[in-house]
SETOR-328198 format. One record per residue (C-alpha): residue in three letters; x, z, y. Coordinates in steps of 0.1 Angstrom, whole numbers, padded with zeros to 4 digits, always signed. Layout:
ALAXZY;...
***
This chain:
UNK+1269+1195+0975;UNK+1252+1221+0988;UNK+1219+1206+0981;UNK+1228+1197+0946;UNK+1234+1232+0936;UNK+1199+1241+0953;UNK+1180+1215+0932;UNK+1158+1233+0899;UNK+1157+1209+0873;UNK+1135+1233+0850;UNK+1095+1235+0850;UNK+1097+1274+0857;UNK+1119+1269+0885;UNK+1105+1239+0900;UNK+1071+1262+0902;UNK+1088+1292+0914;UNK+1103+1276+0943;UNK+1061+1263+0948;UNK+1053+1296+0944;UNK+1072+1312+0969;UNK+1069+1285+0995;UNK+1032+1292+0994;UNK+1036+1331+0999;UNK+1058+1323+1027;UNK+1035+1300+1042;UNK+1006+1325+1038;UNK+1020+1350+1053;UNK+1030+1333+1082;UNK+0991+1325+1084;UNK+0978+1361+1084;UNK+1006+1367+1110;UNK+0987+1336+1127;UNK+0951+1346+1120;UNK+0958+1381+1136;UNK+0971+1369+1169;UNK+0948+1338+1171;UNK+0916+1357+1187;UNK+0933+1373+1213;UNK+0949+1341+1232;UNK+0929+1318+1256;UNK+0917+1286+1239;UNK+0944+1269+1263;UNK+0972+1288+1242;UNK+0956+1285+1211;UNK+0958+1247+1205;UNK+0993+1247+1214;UNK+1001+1285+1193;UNK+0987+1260+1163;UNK+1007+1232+1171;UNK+1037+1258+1169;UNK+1023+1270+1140;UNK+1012+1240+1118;UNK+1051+1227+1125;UNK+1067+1262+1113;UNK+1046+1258+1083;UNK+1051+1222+1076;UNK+1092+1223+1081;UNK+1088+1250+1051;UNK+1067+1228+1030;UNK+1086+1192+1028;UNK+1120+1214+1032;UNK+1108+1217+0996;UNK+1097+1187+0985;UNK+1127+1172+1000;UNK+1149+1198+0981;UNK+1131+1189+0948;UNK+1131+1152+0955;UNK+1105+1143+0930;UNK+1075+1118+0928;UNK+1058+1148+0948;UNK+1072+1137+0979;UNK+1068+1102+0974;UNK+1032+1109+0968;UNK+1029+1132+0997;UNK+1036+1103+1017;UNK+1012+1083+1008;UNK+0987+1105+1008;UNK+0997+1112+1049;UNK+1002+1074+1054;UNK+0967+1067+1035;UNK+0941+1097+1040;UNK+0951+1111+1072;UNK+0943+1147+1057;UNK+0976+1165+1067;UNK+0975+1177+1106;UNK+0997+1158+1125;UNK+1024+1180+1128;UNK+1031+1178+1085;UNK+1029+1137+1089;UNK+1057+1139+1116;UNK+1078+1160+1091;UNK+1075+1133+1063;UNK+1087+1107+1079;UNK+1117+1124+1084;UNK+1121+1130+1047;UNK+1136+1109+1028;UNK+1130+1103+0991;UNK+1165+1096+0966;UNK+1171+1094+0931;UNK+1210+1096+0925;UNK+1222+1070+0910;UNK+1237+1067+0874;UNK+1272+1070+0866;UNK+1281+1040+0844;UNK+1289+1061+0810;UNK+1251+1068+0813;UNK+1242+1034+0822;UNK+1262+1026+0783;UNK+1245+1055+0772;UNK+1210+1042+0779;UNK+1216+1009+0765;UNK+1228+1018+0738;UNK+1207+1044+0725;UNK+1177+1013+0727;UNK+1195+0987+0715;UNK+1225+1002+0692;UNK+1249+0982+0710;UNK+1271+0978+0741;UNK+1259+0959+0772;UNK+1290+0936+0765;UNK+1275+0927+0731;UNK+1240+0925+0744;UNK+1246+0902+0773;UNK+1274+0876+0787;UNK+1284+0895+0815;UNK+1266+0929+0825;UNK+1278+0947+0863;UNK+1271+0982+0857;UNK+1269+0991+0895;UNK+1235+0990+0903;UNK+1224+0967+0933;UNK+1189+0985+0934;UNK+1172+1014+0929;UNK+1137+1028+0928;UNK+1119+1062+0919;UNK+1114+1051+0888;UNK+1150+1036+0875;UNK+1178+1014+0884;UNK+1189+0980+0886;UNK+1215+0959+0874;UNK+1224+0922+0871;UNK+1230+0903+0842;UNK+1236+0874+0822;UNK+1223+0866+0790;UNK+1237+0851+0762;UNK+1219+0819+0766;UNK+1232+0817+0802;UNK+1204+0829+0821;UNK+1205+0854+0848;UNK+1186+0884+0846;UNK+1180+0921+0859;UNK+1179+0949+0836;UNK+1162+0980+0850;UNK+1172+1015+0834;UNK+1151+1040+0836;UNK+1167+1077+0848;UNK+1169+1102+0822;UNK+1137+1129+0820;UNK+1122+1114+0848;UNK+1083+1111+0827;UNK+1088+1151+0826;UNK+1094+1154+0862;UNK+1066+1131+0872;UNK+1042+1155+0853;UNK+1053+1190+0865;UNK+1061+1174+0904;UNK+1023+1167+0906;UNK+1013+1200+0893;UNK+1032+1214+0917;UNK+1025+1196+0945;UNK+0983+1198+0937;UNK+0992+1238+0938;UNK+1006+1237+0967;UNK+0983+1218+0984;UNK+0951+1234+0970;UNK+0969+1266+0979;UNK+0975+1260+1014;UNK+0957+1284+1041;UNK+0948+1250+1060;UNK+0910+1244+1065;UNK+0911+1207+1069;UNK+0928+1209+1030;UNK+0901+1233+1020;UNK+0875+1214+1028;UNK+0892+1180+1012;UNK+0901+1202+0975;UNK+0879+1175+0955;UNK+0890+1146+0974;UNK+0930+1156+0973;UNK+0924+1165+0937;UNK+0914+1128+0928;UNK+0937+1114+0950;UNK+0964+1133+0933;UNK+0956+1129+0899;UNK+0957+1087+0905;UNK+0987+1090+0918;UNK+1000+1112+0890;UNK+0986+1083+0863;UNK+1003+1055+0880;UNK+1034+1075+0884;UNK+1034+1084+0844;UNK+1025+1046+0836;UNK+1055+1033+0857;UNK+1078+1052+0832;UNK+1061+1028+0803;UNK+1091+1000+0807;UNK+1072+0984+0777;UNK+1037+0984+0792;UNK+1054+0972+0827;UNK+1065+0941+0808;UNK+1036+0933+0792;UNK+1017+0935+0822;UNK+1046+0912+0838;UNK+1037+0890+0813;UNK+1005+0884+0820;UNK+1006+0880+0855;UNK+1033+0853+0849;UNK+1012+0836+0822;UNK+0982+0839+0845;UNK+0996+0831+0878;UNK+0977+0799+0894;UNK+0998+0797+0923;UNK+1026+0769+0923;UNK+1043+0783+0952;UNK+1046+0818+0941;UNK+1070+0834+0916;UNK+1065+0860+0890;UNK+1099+0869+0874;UNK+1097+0861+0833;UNK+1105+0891+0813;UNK+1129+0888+0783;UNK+1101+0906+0754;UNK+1127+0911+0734;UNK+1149+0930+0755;UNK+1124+0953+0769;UNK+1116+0988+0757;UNK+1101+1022+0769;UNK+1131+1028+0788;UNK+1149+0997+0794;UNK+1136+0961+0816;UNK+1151+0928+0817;UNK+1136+0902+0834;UNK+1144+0866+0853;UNK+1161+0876+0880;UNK+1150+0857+0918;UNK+1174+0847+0946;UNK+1162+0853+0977;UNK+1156+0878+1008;UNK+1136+0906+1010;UNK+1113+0908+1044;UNK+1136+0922+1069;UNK+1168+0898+1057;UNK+1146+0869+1059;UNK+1130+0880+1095;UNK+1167+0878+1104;UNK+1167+0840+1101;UNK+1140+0838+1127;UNK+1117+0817+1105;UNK+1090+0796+1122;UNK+1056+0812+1130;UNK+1042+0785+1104;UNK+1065+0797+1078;UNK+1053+0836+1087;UNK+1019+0825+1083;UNK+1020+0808+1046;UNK+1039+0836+1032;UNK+1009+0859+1045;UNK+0982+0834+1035;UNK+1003+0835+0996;UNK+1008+0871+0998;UNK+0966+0877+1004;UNK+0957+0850+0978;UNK+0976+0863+0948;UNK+0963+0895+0958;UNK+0922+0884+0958;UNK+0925+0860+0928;UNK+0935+0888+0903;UNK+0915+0914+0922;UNK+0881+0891+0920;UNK+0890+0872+0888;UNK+0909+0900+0866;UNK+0900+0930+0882;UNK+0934+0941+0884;UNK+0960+0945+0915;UNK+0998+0947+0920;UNK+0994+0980+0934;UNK+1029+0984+0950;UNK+1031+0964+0982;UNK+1067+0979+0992;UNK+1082+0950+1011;UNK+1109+0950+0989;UNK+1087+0938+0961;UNK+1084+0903+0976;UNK+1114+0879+0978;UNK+1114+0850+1001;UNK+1132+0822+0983;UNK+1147+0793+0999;UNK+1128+0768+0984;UNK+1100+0779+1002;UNK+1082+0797+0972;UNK+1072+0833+0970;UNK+1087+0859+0942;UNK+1068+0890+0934;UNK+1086+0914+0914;UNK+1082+0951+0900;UNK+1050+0953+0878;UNK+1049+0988+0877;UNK+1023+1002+0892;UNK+0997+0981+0883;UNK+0959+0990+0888;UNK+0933+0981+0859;UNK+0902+0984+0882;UNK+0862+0990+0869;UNK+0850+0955+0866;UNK+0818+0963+0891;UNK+0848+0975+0917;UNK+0855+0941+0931;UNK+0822+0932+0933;UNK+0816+0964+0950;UNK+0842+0961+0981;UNK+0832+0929+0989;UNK+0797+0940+0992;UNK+0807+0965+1010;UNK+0821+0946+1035;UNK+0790+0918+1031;UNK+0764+0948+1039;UNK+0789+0962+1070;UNK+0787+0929+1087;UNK+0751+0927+1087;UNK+0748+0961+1099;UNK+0727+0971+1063;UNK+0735+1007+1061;UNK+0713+1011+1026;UNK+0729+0991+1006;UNK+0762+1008+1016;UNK+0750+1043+1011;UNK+0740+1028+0975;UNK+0776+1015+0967;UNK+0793+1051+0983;UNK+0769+1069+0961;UNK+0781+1052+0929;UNK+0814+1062+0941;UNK+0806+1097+0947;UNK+0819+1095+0981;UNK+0792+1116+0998;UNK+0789+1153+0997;UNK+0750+1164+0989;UNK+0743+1168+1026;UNK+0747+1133+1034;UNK+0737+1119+0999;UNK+0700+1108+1019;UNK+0704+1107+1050;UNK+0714+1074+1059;UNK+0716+1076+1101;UNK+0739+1107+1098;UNK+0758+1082+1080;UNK+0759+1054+1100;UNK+0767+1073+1133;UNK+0798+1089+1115;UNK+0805+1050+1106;UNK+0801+1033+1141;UNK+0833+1033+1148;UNK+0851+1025+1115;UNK+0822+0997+1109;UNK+0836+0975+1133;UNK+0871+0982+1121;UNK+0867+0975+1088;UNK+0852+0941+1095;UNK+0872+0929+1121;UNK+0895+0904+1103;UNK+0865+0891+1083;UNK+0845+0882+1114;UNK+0868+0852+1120;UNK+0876+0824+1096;UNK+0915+0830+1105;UNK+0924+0863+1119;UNK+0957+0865+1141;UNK+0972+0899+1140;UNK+0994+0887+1172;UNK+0961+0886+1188;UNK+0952+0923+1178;UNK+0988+0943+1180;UNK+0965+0978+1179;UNK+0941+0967+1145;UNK+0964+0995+1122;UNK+0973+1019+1148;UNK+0935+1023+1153;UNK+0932+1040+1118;UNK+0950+1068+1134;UNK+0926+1074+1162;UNK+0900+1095+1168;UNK+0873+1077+1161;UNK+0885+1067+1125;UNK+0891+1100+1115;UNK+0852+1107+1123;UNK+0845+1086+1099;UNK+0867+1105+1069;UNK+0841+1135+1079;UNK+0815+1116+1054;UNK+0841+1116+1023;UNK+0836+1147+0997;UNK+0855+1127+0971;UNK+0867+1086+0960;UNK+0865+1065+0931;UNK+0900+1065+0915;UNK+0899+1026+0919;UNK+0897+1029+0959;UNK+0934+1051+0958;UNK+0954+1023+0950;UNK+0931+0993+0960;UNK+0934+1011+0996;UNK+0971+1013+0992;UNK+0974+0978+0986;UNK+0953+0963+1014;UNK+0965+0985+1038;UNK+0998+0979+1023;UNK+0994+0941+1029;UNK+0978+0944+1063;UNK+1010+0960+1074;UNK+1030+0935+1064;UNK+1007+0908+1077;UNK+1012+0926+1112;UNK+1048+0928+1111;UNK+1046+0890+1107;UNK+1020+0884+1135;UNK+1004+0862+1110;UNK+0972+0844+1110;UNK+0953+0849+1077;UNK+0925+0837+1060;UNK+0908+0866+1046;UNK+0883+0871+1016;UNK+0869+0890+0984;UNK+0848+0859+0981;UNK+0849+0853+0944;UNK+0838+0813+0947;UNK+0860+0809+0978;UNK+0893+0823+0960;UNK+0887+0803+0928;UNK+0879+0773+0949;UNK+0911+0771+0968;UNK+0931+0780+0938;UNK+0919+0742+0922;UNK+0929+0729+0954;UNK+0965+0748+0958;
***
């Protein structure tokens, strides 16, 4: 209860609390700063472990007071960048981001104010428990009056306004940190922050989310996969009903030890619906939050929650795979073209292609790891995704001044499925090969 009492809802207040975490912070820097020169060097690396974790437990004490997007999107911005020192990614994953739920007389409320009438009159039957939620909304099942079974998705009350103020406050107080490893990052964080903050304000678009849902369901090549059909006419800014799909998400369905050659085609689905739109429409399901995929008994594959949805540049595609073509052959030049375009280099490094490639070495070989065999079996490389933790990854991240805003959520996606393809120890096929994709969708 506690808590509850402890959350500002306002602008102003969400700011001040911002405000004064950063003055507290700061000062416990300058305390820091003072003492720092006159300790051995022994003393000092662990002095700033002590101090990065005093700092951090202040900062995500706030964001997990707040509970906005802001802490959702600190996350990913840990999980994906690696820009935070390790002792602020250890706090996040202790925090835990939670939307309380609706009571059911706003549940009415909602419905009714879209539709001017009851959910009793809209549909056959309506449960006004929700059996999901997200950051976004809530779900609940129904049934409509032509006996099929849908979800309907509410969205929470203000939450648009939210979005928009959480962001600006957690860009100020990130910017604002005393951290040198964030000062150095500002432009990079900055266009990081601001994709996330346009997908975040999209997701709130109930209408747009359905027409996008449309589409991929119209466009959807793929027998064995399932894209949930949205109801048009029961879909507005603030309220989604779709088909709904039986099935389990990942973690149920592990728990009915599947066969390894089960594991493998839901991988191999998971990757092609992912490259055909990204090569042939340019666009992504930018959301790969296990829960998003439901493994259906007859074998197919449902996709649900349209969302967050990524419109990419048409060149973008093009780009990666390019990227990944010029990697493998070991053609710096063409790569520092392509990292150019997406002003990825700071002016120091814009020319000078060997600095480059030594900071790359490393994450050269990483990156085209699973596309140096026809079929790559995670089982067979346990450590692949722990490596982009190391070391010798983050020497690469020294070349990045700033990102294309279509690399944010393309990364989050693939790294997003890697993950998944790892908890699976799947064997995969994988590649951005236009004519390859297309190919085997005639042949699916």
């Amino acid at each position: 209860m506690k808590n509850n009492k402890e959350l500002p809802l306002g602008k102003r207040a969400r700011f001040s609390k911002a405000s004064k975490t950063v003055l507290k912070v700061s000062g416990k820097h300058v305390l820091y700063s003072i003492k720092k020169p006159f300790v051995s060097n022994k003393q000092k690396e662990a002095s700033q472990h002590t101090h990065y974790k005093k700092i951090s437990k202040d900062i995500f004490k706030l964001l997990s007071i707040l509970k906005g997007v802001s802490l959702k999107a600190a996350q990913m911005m840990s999980m994906e960048l690696e820009l935070l020192p390790k002792e602020f990614n250890d706090e996040l994953k202790k925090a835990c981001y939670k939307v309380p739920p609706l009571n059911r007389a706003l549940v009415r409320k909602g419905i009714h104010s879209e539709f001017g009438k009851s959910p009793e009159t809209l549909f056959s039957t309506f449960t006004s428990k929700a059996f999901a939620a997200a950051s976004i909304g809530q779900v609940h099942k129904a049934i409509l009056k032509t006996n099929e079974k849908v979800v309907v998705k509410i969205q929470y009350p203000g939450i648009e306004q939210t979005i928009q103020s959480d962001m600006k406050m957690l860009t100020y107080l990130l910017l604002k940190l005393p951290i040198p490893k964030i000062k150095e990052k500002q432009i990079l964080i900055k266009t990081y922050l601001d994709e996330c903050e346009s997908r975040f304000i999209e997701e709130t678009d109930y209408k747009k989310e359905a027409s996008r849902l449309d589409f991929f369901y119209k466009e959807n090549p793929f027998k064995t996969i399932q894209i949930p059909k949205p109801t048009l006419d029961m879909c507005t800014k603030t309220i989604l009903t779709m088909e709904y799909l039986n099935g389990a998400h990942l973690d149920e369905w592990l728990e009915t030890n599947p066969t390894q050659n089960e594991k493998n085609k839901y991988a191999q689905q998971l990757w092609d619906f992912f490259s055909f739109f990204f090569t042939k429409h340019h666009i992504i399901h930018a959301d790969p939050n296990p829960g998003n995929f439901i493994f259906m008994a007859n074998g197919n594959l449902g996709i649900i929650d349209f969302g967050c949805v990524k419109q990419l540049d048409p060149d973008f595609p093009s780009q990666i795979a390019n990227v990944i073509h010029y990697h493998l052959k070991r053609e710096i030049d063409p790569v520092m073209e392509i990292y150019n375009k997406w002003g990825m280099l700071s002016s120091d490094l814009k020319e000078n292609s060997q600095q480059v490639e030594d900071y790359l070495l490393f994450f050269r070989e990483w990156l085209t790891l699973p596309f140096r065999e026809k079929i790559f079996d995670f089982e067979k490389h346990p450590d692949y995704l722990q490596q982009r933790f190391s070391d010798d990854f983050k020497t690469a991240m020294n070349i990045m001044h700033n990102t294309t805003h279509n690399f944010v959520m393309f990364d989050r996606s693939y790294m997003g499925l890697l993950t998944i393809f790892h908890r699976l120890k799947a064997k995969v096929e994988l590649s951005f090969d236009e004519n390859k994709i297309v190919s085997k969708v005639k042949t699916t």
